[in-house]
C-alpha positions in Angstrom: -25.6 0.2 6.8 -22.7 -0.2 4.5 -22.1 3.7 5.1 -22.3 3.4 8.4 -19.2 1.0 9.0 -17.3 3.2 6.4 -17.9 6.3 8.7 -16.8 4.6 11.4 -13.8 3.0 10.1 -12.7 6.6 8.6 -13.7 8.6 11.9 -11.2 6.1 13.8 -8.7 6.2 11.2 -9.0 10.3 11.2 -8.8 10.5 14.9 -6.3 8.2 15.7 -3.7 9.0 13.2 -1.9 12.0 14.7 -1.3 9.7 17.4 -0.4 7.2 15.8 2.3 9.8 13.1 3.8 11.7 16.0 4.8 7.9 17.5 5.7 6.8 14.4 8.6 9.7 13.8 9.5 9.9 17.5 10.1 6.3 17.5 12.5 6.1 14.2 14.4 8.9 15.4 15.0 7.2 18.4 15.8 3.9 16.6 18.6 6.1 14.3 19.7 7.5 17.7 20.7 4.1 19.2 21.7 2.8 15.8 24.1 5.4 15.9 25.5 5.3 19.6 24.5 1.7 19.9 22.7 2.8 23.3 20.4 -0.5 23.6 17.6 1.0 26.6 14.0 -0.1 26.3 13.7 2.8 28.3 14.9 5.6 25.6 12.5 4.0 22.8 9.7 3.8 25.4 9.2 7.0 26.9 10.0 9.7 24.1 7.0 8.0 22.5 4.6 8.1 25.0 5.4 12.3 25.3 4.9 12.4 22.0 1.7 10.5 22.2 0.5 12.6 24.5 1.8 16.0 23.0 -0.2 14.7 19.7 -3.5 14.3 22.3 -2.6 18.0 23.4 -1.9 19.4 20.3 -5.5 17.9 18.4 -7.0 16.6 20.3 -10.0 19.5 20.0 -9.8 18.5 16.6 -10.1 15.2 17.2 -12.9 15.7 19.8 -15.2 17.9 17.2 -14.2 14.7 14.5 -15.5 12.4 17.1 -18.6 15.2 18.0 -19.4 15.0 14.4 -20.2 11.4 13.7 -21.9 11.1 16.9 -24.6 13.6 16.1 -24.8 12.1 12.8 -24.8 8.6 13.8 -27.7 9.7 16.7 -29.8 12.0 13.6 -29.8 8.9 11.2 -30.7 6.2 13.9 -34.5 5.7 12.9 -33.0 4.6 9.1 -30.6 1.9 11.0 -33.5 0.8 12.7 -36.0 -0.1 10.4 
């Protein structure tokens, strides 16, 4: 059961992390960007991070889907063990 949550928790952290990376770069460029210009627009730190987001979705998101895939069939194969 133990095992179980500690899949889990790693399949999220695995799937959601080039997500979360590409937002996390996008976004502190921008921040140098208007540090540097002092441009204050909620607008400029908004919307370079949701392309990148989405670029990052693109980009793995067969990997992430096969990643997903594979603790699914696993979680479905060792269900009767859970059960008992």
């Amino acid at each position: 059961m133990i095992n179980l949550g500690r899949q889990a928790l790693l399949t999220v952290l695995l799937v959601s992390a080039p997500m979360l990376g590409f937002g996390l770069v996008v976004g502190l460029v921008v921040s140098i960007f208007q540090a540097t210009t002092q441009i204050n627009e909620q607008t400029l730190a908004f919307i370079p991070k949701i392309i990148a987001v989405m670029l990052a979705v693109v980009l793995f998101g067969p990997w992430m889907f096969t990643v997903m895939l594979q603790f699914t069939s696993s979680l479905l194969l060792g269900l009767s063990s859970v059960v008992r």
